[in-house]
C-alpha positions as CSV (number, residue, x, y, z in Angstrom):
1,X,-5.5,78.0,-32.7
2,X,-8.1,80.7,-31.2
3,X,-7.8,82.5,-34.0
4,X,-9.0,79.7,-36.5
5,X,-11.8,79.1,-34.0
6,X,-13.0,82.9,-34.0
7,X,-12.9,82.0,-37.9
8,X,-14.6,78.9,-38.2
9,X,-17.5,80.1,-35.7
10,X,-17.9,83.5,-37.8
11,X,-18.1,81.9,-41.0
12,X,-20.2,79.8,-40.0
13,X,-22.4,82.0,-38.2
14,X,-22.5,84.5,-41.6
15,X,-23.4,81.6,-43.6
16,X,-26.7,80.9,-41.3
17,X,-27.8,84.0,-41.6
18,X,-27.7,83.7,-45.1
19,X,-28.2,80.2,-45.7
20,X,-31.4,80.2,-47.5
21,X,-30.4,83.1,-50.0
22,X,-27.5,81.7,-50.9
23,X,-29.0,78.4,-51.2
24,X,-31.3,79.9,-53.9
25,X,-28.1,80.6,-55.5
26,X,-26.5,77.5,-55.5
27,X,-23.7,78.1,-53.2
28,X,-23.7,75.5,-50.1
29,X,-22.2,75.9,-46.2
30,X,-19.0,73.7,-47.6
31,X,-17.8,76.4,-50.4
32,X,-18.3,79.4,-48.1
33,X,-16.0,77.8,-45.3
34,X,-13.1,76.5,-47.9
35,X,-13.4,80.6,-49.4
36,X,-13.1,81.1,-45.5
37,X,-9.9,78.4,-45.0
38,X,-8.5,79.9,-48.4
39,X,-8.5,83.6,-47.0
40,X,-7.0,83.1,-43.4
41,X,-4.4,80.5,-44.9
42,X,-3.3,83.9,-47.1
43,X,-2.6,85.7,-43.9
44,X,-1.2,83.1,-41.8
45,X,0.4,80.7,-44.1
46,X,3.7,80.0,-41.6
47,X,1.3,78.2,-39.3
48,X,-0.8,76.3,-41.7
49,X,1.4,73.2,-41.4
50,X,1.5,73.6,-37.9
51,X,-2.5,73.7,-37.7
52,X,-2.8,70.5,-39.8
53,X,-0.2,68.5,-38.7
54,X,-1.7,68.7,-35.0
55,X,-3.3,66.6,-32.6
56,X,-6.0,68.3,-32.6
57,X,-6.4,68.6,-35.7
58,X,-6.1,64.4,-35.5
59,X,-8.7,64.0,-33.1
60,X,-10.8,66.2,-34.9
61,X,-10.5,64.6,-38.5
62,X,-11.5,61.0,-36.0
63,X,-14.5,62.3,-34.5
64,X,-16.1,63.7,-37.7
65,X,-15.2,60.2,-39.4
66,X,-16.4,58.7,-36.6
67,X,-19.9,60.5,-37.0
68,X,-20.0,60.5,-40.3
69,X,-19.8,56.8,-40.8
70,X,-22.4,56.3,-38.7
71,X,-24.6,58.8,-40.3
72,X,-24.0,57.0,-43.6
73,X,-24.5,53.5,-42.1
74,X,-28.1,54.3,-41.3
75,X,-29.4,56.1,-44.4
76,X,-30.6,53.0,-45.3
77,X,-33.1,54.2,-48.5
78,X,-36.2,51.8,-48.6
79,X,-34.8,50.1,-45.0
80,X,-32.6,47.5,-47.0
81,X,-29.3,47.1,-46.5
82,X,-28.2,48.2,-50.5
83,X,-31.2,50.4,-50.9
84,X,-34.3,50.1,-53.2
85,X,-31.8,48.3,-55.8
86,X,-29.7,46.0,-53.9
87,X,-28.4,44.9,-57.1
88,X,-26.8,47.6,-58.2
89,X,-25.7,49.4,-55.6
90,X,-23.8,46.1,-55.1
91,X,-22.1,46.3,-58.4
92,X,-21.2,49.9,-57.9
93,X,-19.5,48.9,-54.1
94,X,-18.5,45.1,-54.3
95,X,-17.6,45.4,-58.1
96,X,-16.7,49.2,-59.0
97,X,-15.0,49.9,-56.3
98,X,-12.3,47.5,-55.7
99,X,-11.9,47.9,-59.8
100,X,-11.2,51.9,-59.1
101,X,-8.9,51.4,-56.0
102,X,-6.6,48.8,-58.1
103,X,-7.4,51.3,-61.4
104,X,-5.2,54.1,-59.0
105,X,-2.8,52.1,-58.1
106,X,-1.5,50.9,-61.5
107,X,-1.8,54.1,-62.7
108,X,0.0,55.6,-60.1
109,X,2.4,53.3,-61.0
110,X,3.1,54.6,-64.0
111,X,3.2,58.3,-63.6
112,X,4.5,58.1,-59.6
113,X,7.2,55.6,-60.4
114,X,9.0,56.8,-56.9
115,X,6.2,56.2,-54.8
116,X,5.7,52.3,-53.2
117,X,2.7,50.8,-54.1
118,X,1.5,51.2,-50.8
119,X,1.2,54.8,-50.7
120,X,-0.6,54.2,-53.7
121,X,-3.4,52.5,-52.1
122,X,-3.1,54.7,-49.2
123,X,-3.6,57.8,-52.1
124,X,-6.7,55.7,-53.6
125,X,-8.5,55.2,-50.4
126,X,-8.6,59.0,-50.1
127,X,-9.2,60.0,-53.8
128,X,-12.1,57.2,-54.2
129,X,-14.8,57.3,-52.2
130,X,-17.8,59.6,-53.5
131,X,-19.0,62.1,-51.5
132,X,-22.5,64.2,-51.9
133,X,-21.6,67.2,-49.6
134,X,-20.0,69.5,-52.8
135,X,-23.2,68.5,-55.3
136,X,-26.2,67.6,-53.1
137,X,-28.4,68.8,-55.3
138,X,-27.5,65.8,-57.6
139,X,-29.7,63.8,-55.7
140,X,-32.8,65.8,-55.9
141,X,-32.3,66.4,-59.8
142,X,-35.2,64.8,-61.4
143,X,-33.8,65.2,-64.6
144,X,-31.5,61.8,-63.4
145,X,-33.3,58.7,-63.3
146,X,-34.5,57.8,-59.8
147,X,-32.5,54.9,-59.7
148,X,-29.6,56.2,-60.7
149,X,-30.1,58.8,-57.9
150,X,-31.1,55.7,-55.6
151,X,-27.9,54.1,-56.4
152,X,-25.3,57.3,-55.6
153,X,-26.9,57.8,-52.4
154,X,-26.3,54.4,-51.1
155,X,-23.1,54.2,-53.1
156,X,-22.0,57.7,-51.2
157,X,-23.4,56.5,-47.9
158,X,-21.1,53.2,-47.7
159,X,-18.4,53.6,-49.7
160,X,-16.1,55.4,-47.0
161,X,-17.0,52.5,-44.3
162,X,-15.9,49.6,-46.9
163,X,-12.6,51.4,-47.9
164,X,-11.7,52.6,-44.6
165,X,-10.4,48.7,-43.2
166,X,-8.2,49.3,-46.5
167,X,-7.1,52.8,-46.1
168,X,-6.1,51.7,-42.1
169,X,-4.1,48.6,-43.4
170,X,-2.2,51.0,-46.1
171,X,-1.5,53.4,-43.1
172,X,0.0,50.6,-40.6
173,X,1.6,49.2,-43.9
174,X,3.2,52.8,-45.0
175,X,5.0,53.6,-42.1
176,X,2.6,55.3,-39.6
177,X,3.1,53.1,-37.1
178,X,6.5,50.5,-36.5
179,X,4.2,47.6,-35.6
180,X,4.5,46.6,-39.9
181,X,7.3,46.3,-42.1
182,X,5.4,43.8,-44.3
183,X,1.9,43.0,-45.8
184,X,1.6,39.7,-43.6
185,X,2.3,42.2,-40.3
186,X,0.5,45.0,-40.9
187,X,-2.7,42.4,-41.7
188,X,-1.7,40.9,-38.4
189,X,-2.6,44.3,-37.0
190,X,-5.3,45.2,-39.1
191,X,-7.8,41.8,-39.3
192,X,-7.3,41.4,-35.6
193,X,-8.7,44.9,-35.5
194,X,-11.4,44.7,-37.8
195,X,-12.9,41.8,-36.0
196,X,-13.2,43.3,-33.0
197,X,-14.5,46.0,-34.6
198,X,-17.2,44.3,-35.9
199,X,-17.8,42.2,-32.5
200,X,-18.5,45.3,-30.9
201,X,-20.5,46.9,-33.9
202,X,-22.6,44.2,-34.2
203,X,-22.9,43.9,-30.3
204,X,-23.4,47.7,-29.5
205,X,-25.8,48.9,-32.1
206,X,-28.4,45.7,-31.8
207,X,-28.5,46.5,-27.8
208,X,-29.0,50.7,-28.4
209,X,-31.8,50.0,-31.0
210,X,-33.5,47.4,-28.6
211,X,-33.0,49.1,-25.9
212,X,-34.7,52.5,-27.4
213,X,-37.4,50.9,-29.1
214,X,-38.2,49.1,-25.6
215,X,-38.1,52.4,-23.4
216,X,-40.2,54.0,-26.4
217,X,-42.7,51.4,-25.8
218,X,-43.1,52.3,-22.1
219,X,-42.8,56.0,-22.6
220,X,-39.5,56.4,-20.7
221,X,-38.2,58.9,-23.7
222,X,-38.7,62.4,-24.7
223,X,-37.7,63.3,-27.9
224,X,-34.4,65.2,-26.5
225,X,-33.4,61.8,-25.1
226,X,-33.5,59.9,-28.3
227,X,-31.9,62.4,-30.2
228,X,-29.0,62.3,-27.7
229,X,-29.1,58.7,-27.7
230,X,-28.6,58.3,-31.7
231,X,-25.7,60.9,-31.1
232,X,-23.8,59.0,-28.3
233,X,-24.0,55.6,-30.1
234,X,-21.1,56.0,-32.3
235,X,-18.7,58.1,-29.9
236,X,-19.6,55.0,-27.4
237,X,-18.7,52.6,-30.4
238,X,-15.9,54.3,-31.6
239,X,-14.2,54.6,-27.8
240,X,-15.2,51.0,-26.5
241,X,-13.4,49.5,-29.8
242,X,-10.1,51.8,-29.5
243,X,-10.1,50.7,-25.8
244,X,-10.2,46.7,-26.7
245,X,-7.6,47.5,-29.7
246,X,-10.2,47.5,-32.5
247,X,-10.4,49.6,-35.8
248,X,-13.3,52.2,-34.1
249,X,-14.3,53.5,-37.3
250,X,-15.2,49.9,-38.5
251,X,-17.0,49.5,-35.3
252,X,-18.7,53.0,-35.9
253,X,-20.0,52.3,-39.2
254,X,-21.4,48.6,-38.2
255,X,-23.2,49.9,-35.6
256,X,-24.8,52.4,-37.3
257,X,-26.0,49.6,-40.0
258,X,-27.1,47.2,-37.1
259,X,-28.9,50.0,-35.0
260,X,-30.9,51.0,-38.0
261,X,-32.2,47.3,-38.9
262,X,-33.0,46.7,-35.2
263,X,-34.4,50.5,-34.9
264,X,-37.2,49.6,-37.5
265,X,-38.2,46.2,-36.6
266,X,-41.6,44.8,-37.3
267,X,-44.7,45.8,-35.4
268,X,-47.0,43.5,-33.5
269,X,-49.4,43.8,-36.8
270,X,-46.0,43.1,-38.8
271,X,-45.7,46.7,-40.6
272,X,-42.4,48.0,-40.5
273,X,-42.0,51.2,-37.8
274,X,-39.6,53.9,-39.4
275,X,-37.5,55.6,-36.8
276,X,-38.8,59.0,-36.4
277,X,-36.6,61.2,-38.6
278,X,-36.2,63.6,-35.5
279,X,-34.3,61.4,-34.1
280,X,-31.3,61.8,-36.2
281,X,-31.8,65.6,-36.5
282,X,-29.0,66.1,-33.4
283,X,-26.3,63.9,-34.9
284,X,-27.1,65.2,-38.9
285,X,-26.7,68.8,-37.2
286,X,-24.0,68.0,-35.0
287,X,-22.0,66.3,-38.4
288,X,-22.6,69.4,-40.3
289,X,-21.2,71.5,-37.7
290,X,-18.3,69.3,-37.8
291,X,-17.9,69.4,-41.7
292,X,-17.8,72.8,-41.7
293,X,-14.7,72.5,-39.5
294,X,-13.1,69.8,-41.9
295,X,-13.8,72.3,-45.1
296,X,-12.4,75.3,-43.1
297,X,-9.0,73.0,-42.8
298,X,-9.1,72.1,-46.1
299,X,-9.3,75.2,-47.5
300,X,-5.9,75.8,-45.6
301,X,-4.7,72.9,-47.5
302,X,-5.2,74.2,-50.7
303,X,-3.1,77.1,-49.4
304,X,-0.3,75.0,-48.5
305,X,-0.3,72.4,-51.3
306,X,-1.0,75.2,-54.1
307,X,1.8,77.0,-52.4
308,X,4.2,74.1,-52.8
309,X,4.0,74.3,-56.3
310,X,1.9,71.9,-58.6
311,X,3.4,68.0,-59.8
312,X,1.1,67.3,-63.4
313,X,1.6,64.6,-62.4
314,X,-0.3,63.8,-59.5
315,X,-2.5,66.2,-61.4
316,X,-2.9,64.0,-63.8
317,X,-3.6,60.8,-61.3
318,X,-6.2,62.8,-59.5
319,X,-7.8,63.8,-62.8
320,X,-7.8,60.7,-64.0
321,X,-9.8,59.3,-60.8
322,X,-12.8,61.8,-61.1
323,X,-13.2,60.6,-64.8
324,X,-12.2,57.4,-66.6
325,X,-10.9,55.7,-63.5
326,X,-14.4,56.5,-61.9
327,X,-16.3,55.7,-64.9
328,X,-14.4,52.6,-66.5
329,X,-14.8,50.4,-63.8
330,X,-18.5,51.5,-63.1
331,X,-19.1,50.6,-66.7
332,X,-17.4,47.5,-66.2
333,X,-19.8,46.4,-63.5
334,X,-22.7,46.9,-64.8
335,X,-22.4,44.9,-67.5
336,X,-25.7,42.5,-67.8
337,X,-27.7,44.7,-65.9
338,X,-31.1,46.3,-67.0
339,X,-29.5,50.0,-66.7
340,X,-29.3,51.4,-69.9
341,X,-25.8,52.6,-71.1
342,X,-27.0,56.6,-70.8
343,X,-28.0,55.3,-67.6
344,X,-24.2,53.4,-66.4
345,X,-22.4,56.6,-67.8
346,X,-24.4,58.7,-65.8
347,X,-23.4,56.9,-62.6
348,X,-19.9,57.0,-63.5
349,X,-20.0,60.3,-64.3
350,X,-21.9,61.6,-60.7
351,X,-18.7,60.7,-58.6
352,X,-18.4,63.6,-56.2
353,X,-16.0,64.1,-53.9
354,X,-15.6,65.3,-50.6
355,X,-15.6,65.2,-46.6
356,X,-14.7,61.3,-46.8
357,X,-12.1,62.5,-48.8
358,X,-10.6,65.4,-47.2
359,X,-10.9,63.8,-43.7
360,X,-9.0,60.6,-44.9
361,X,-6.7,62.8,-46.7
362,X,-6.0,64.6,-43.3
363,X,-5.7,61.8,-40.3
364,X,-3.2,60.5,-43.4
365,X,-1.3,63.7,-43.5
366,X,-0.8,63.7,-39.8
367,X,-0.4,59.9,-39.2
368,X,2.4,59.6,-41.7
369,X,6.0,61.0,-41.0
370,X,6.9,64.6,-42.1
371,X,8.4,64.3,-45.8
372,X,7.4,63.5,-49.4
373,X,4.5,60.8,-48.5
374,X,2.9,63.0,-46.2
375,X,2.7,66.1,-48.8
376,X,1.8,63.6,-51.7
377,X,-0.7,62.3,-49.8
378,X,-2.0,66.3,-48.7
379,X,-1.6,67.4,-52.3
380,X,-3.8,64.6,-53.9
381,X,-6.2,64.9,-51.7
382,X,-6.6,68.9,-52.4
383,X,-6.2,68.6,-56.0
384,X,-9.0,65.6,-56.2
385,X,-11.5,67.7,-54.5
386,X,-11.0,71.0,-55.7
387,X,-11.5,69.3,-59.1
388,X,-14.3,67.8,-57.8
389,X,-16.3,70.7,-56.4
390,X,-15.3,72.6,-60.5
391,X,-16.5,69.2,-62.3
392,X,-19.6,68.2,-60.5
393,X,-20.4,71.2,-58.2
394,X,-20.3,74.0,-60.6
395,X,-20.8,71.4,-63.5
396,X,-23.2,69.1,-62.2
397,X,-26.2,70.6,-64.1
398,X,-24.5,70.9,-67.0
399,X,-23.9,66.8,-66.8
400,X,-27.0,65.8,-65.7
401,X,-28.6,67.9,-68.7
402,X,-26.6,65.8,-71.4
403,X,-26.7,62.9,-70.2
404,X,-30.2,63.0,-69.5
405,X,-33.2,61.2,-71.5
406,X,-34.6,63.5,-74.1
407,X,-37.9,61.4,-73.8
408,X,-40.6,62.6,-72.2
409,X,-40.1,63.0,-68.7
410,X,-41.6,59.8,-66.3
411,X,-44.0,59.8,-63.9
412,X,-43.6,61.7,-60.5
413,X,-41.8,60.0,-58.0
414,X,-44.3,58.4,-55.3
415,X,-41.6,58.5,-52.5
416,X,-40.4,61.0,-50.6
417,X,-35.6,60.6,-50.9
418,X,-34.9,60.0,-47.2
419,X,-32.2,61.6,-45.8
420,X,-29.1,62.1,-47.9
421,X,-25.4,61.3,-47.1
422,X,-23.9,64.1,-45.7
């Protein structure tokens, strides 16, 4: 284990001294520490599994989710609670997404005939959710409609904390625990769990918003103190609802939405106060140190699944989820809407995948017994976002540039993109 930390912290080091030239170049902290993970798993491959499959490694792959949720919960674009297009973003989360969760599932029924439905919603949870961090320059693309970029981010930003109640009921309900041997018992576990989860969300992260913007008013802060504070609030979350038997990511990502709305409440003079985007510099630095641990790992898993020989397959299934599984249902959706077809393609087509996925994919690899589930699970998870990192990291541009409008570009955007999902 000290050897993968001597690793991690000199990869990471060489990428900060470089991080600006090779950002010039396209090439982002994530791919240099998965070409870091890939490279020690070659030389130490017998002790992969044994790395993974750790409790550290568990407690890792929480805190990071833990964070990360958060982090999501309060990029808030515009301050609303769906962004500057509440609409859609609603059609691509309430609509799209339970279309593409129930999309894997019957098609993993057909290829993955051994596997229990179950482990095929367990598998969907993990291949689903879009992440930015392999193609963040999607975002910032001007070549894709500002709403269409405006809908990703948000999309990106929640998607993880509305599956995550799902992917914990499919764990309980796949074997990780013996408290469920049926779908009635293991949501006698999980909706018990999710409510106090959101008790506490909705209690903590009201109370750390009011609480800061009342010591800000009497100048009781310094800046280092309100960055700290915006850090502690979902570790304090996350530990308070594990300690009363709640689902602490829930709680995590509720309180992140909750502290946000309170943190930029009205004025006396009724204008809306932004929270200073210093604040959140500590916790967006601290959660990119921490996903640079979670690509390192994941580059070992591409050592170990790879290794293991490849199932088309799941091959197949995982394929299937970064393209017509993603895009069918998002087309679906947004049927009726004002987006223009080029426009609904376009946000099917932008699906990246990532940290959400790989950290799922992991506390599911470890939570699960040793055997066929557990490597299924690992080996969709690799498969999904190495192919998602080739089709919409290295291919990104090449996407946005077809499916772009050849009319003559719009009018520069007025606002500045606030801070995107990690």
């Amino acid at each position: 284990m000290l050897f993968t930390v001597i690793v991690i912290t000199a990869a990471a080091a060489g990428w900060s001294l470089v991080a600006g030239w090779l950002e010039q170049r396209h090439v982002r902290a994530p791919l240099v520490l998965v070409l870091a993970g890939i490279t020690t798993g070659l030389f130490t491959q017998s002790e992969i599994a044994a790395t993974l499959n750790s409790e550290v490694a568990q407690h890792v792959a929480e805190a990071i989710l833990t964070v990360l949720l958060f982090v999501d919960a309060t990029e808030l674009p515009g301050g609303r609670l769906f962004g500057k297009d509440p609409g859609a973003a609603a059609r691509a989360l309430l609509v799209a997404l339970p279309l593409s969760l129930a999309a894997v599932v019957l098609l993993g029924s057909l290829l993955l005939p051994v596997l229990p439905a179950v482990l095929l919603l367990l598998i969907a949870c993990v291949i689903v959710p879009t992440d930015f961090a392999p193609a963040e320059t999607l975002v910032r693309d001007t070549r894709i409609a500002a709403r269409v970029r405006n809908v990703l981010n948000v999309e990106s930003g929640y998607n993880d904390g509305i599956v995550s109640p799902v992917f914990l009921f499919a764990l309980i309900l796949a074997g990780a625990t013996a408290q469920a041997h049926t779908p009635m018992q293991a949501l006698g576990t999980a909706v018990p769990s999710a409510a106090k989860a959101l008790i506490v969300g909705i209690t903590l992260g009201p109370l750390l918003a009011w609480l800061m913007n009342s010591a800000d008013r009497m100048h009781r802060m310094t800046e280092q103190s309100r960055r700290i504070l915006v850090l502690v609030a979902p570790l304090l979350a996350y530990t308070v609802t594990v300690a009363v038997g709640g689902n602490g990511f829930v709680a995590s990502f509720v309180c992140g939405i909750a502290f946000r709305y309170v943190r930029r409440a009205p004025t006396r003079r009724g204008d809306i106060q932004a929270p200073d985007a210093s604040d959140f510099r500590l916790i967006e630095d601290t959660n990119s140190i921490m996903t640079m641990c979670m690509w390192f790992f994941f580059g070992n898993a591409v050592v170990l699944a790879l290794g293991e020989g490849v199932h088309w397959p799941t091959v197949a299934l995982c394929a299937a989820a970064l393209t017509v599984v993603r895009i069918v249902p998002i087309l679906l959706a947004f049927l009726g809407s004002d987006f223009t077809w080029r426009e609904r393609l376009m946000v099917g087509a932008l699906g990246p995948r990532g940290t959400t996925s790989i950290v799922f994919g992991l506390i599911a690899f470890n939570t699960l017994p040793d055997g066929p589930y557990a490597d299924t699970v690992l080996h969709a998870t690799t498969l999904t976002v190495l192919g998602s990192v080739l089709l919409h990291g290295v291919g990104s541009t090449t996407i946005a540039r077809l499916l772009s409008r050849p009319s003559a570009p719009s009018a520069p955007e007025t606002t500045t993109p606030e801070r995107m999902a990690s």
